[in-house]
N, C-alpha and C positions, 0 to 999 in steps of 0.2 A: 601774870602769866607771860606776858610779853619779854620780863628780868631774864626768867629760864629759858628764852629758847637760845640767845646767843649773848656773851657778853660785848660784841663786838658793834662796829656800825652793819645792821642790815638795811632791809627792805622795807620795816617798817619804821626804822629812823630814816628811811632817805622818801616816803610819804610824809613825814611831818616836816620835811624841810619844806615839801612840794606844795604842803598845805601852807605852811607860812608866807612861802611866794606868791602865790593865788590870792591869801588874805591882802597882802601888801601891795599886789599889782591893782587888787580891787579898790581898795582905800585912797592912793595914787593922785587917780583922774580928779578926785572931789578938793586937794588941795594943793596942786602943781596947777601954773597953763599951761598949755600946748598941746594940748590933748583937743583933735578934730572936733569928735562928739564925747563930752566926759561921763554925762551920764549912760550911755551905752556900754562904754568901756567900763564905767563901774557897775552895772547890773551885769554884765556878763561875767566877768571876773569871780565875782561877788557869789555871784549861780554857783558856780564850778567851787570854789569855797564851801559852799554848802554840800555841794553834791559828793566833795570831796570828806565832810563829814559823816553824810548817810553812809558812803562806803564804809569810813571808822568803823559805824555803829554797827553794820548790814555783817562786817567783818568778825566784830565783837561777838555779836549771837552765834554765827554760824562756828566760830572756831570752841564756843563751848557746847556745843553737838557731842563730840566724842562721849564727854563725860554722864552726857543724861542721857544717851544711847545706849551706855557699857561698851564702845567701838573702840579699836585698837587706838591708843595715845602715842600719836607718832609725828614727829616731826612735816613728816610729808603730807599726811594728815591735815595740819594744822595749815599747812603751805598751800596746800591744795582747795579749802575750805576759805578760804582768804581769799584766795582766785579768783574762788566764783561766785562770792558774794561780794566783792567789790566789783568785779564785771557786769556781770548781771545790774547793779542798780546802779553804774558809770555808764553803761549803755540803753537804760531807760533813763536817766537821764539828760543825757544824751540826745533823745530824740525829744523830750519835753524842752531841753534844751534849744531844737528848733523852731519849733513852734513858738517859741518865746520871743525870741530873736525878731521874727519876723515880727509880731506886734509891737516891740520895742524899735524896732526900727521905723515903725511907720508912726509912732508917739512922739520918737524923741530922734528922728534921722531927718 
């Protein structure tokens, strides 16, 4: 589904860039030095890599809605669907994201 909607680079190749950066930044800390605290910097990285897959998937389900609805098959549709099921679980997330943090920091800060 993804071939048909543009042959060009969109928004969903410049998320796969964004997720390899995340993988790579996460990976990073565990075999360079320099890095303050590395394991912090790779369990948060690492998070967001993940979280950054739930989106994928959260993505994936909601943009085939249309079709098991019978709903208008539309571009905007499809754009619009993506939105909010990547925001929606970037921003839950998000806040499991802090809570984390803080326990991680007090384990390994």
């Amino acid at each position: 589904m993804i071939y048909r909607v543009h042959n060009t680079f969109g928004v969903l190749h410049f998320f796969a860039v964004v997720s390899t950066i995340t993988l790579a930044l996460g990976m990073l800390p565990m075999y360079r030095k320099g890095y303050e605290n590395p394991r912090l910097t790779h369990l948060a990285w690492m998070y967001w890599s993940v979280i950054g897959l739930y989106c994928a998937f959260a993505a994936e389900v909601f943009t085939r809605l249309p079709y098991f609805l019978s709903l208008e098959k539309s571009y905007s549709n499809f754009y619009a669907l993506v939105g909010v099921a990547s925001g929606l679980v970037a921003m839950v997330g998000g806040r499991f994201f802090r809570q984390k943090k803080a326990i991680w920091e007090e384990q390994f800060g």
